[in-house]
C-alpha positions as CSV (number, residue, x, y, z in Angstrom):
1,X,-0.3,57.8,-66.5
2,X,-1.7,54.4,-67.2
3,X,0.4,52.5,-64.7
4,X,-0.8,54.8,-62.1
5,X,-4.0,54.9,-63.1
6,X,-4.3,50.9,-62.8
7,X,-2.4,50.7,-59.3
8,X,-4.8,53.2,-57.8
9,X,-7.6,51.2,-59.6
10,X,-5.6,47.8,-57.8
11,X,-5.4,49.5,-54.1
12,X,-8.7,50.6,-54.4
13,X,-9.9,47.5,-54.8
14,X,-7.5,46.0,-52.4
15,X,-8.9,48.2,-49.8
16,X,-12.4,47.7,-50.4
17,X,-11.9,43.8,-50.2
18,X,-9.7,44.3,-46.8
19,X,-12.9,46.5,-45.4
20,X,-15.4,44.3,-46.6
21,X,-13.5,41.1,-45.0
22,X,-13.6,42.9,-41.7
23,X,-16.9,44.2,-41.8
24,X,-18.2,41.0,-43.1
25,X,-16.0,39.3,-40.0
26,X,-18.1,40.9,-37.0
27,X,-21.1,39.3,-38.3
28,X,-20.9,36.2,-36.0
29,X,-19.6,38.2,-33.1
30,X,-22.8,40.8,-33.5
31,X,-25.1,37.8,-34.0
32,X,-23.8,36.5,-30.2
33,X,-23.8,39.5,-28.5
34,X,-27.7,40.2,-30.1
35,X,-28.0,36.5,-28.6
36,X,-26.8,37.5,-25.2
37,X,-29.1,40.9,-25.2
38,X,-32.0,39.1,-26.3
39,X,-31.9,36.9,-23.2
40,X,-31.5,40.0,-20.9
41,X,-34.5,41.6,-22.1
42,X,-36.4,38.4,-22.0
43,X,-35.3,38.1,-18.5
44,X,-36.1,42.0,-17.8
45,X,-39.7,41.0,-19.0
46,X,-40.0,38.2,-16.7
47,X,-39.1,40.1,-14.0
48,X,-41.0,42.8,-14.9
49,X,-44.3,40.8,-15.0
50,X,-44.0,38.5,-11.7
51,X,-43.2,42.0,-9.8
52,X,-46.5,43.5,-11.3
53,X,-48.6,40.5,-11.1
54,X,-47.0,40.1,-7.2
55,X,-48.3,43.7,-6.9
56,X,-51.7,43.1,-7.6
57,X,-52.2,39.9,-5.8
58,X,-51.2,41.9,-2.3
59,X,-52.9,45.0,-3.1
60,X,-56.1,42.9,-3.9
61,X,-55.3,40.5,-1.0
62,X,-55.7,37.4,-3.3
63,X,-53.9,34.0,-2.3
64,X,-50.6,33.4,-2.8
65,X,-51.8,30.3,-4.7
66,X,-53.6,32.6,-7.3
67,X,-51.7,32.0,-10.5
68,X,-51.2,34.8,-13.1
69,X,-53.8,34.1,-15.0
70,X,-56.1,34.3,-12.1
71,X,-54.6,37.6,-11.4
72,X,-54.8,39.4,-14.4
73,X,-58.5,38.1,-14.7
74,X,-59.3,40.0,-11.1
75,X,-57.2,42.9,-12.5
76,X,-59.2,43.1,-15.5
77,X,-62.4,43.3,-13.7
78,X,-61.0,46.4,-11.9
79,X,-57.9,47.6,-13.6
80,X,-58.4,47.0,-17.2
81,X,-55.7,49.4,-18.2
82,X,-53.2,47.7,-15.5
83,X,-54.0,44.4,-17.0
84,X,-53.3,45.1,-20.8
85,X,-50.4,46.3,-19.6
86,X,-49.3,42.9,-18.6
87,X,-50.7,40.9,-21.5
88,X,-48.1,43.7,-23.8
89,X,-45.3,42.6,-21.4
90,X,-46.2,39.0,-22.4
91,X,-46.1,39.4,-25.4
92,X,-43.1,41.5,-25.7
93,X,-41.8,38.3,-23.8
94,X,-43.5,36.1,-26.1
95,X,-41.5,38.0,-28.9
96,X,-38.2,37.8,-27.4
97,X,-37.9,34.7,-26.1
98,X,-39.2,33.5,-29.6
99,X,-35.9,35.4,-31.3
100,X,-33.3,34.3,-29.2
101,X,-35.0,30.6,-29.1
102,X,-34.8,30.8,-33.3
103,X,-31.5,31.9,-33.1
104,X,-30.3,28.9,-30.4
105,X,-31.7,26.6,-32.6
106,X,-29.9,27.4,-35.6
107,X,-26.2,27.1,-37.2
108,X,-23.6,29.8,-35.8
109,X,-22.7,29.9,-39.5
110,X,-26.4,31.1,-40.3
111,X,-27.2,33.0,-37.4
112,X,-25.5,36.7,-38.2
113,X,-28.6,35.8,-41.5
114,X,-30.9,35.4,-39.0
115,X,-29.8,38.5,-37.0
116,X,-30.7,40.3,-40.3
117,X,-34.4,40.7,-40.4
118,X,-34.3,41.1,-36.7
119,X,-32.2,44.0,-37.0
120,X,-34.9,45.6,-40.2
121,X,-38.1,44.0,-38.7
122,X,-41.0,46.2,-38.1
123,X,-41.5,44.2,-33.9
124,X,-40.8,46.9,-32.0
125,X,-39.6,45.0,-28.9
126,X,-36.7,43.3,-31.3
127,X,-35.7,46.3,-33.0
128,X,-35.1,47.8,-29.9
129,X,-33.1,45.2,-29.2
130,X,-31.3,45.1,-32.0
131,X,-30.8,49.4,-31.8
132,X,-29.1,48.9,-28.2
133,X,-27.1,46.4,-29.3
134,X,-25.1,47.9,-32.4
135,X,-24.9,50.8,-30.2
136,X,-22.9,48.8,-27.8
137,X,-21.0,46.7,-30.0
138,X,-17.4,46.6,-29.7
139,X,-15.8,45.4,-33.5
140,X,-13.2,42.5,-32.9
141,X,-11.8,40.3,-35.5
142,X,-12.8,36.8,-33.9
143,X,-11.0,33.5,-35.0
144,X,-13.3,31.5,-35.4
145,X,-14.8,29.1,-38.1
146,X,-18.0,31.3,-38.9
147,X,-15.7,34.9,-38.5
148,X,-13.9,33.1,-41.1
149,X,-16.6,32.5,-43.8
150,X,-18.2,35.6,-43.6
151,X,-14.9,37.7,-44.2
152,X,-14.0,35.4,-47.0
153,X,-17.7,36.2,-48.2
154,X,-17.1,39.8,-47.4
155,X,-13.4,39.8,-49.7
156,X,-15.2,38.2,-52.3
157,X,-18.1,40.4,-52.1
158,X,-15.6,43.7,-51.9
159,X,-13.3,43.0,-54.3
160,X,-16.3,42.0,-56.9
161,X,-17.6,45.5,-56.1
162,X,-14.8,47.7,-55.9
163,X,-13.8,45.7,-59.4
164,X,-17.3,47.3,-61.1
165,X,-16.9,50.5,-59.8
166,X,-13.4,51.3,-61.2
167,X,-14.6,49.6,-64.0
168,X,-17.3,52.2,-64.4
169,X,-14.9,55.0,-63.3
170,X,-12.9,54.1,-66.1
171,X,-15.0,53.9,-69.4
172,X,-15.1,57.4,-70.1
173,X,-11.2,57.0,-70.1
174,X,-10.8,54.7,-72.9
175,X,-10.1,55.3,-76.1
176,X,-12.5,54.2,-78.6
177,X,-11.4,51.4,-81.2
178,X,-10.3,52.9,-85.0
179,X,-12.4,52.3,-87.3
180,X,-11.8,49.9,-89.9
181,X,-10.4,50.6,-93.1
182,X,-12.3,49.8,-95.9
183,X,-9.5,48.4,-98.6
C-alpha cells in the first residue's frame, strides 16, 4: 500500500510539473499575439478618429488644411458631445499605443511579465484587449529561447507545488513516532 501510495504521489507530481511546463511555455507566444492585437486596435483607433474628424471638417465645410485640433475645437463649439467623443478615442489610442510601445521596448524574456498587469489592469481599452485575445489564442509549444525559460520556470514551479500538496495529503497518513522508553 505504501509503494502505491508514493508512485501515485510521484505521477502526480510528474503531471503537475508536465502541465505547469506547458502552461508556463505559452507565455511568450500570448505575450506576441497580445503584441500583435495591441497594434490592431491602435490602428482601429486611428482610423476611427481621422474618419470622424474627416466627417466634421466636410459637414462644417472647414479647409482641408484645418488640422484636428482645429476641428475638434469647431466641434466643441457646436457638438460638444461629438467632440468628447474623439478626445476618448484619443486617449484610448493614447493607451494603446502606450502598451504595445512598453512592450516593444522591452526583453521578449520579460514581456509575457509585462503582459501580466495588462491582462488584470483596471484600463478598460487594454483589458479588452487582453479579453479578445485569450479568447483567440491558439496554445502551441514554441521553440524558442523565452518558451524555454518559462516552461523550465513553470516545471520548477509545478513540481515544487504538486510536492506540498501530496505532502499535505499525506500527514494524516503517517504514523506517529513511539514514544520513548523511559529505562
Amino acid at each position: 500500500m505504501r509503494f502505491l501510495g508514493r508512485w501515485l504521489g510521484q505521477s502526480l507530481t510528474l503531471a503537475a510539473g508536465i502541465l505547469a511546463l506547458a502552461l508556463a511555455a505559452q507565455a511568450p507566444g500570448f505575450a506576441e499575439h497580445y503584441m500583435a492585437a495591441l497594434e490592431q486596435r491602435a490602428q482601429e483607433q486611428r482610423t476611427d478618429i481621422a474618419g470622424r474628424i474627416d466627417v466634421a471638417r466636410r459637414f462644417y465645410s472647414l479647409p482641408e488644411t484645418a488640422d484636428a485640433r482645429a476641428v475638434l475645437l469647431h466641434l466643441t463649439e457646436r457638438e460638444p458631445a461629438n467632440a468628447e467623443g474623439i478626445r476618448r478615442s484619443a486617449q484610448r489610442l493614447a493607451a494603446l499605443e502606450g502598451a504595445h510601445r512598453r512592450l516593444v521596448e522591452a526583453s521578449p524574456l520579460l514581456r509575457p511579465l509585462l503582459v501580466l498587469p495588462a491582462v488584470a489592469g483596471s484600463n478598460a481599452a487594454i483589458a479588452d484587449v487582453a479579453d479578445s485575445t485569450l479568447a483567440g489564442y491558439t496554445p502551441r509549444l514554441p521553440l524558442s529561447l523565452p518558451a524555454l525559460a518559462y516552461g523550465l520556470a513553470g516545471l520548477f514551479l509545478g513540481v515544487l507545488l504538486a510536492e506540498a500538496l501530496v505532502s499535505l495529503a499525506r500527514m494524516p497518513f503517517r504514523r506517529a513516532a513511539p514514544a520513548p522508553r523511559p529505562w
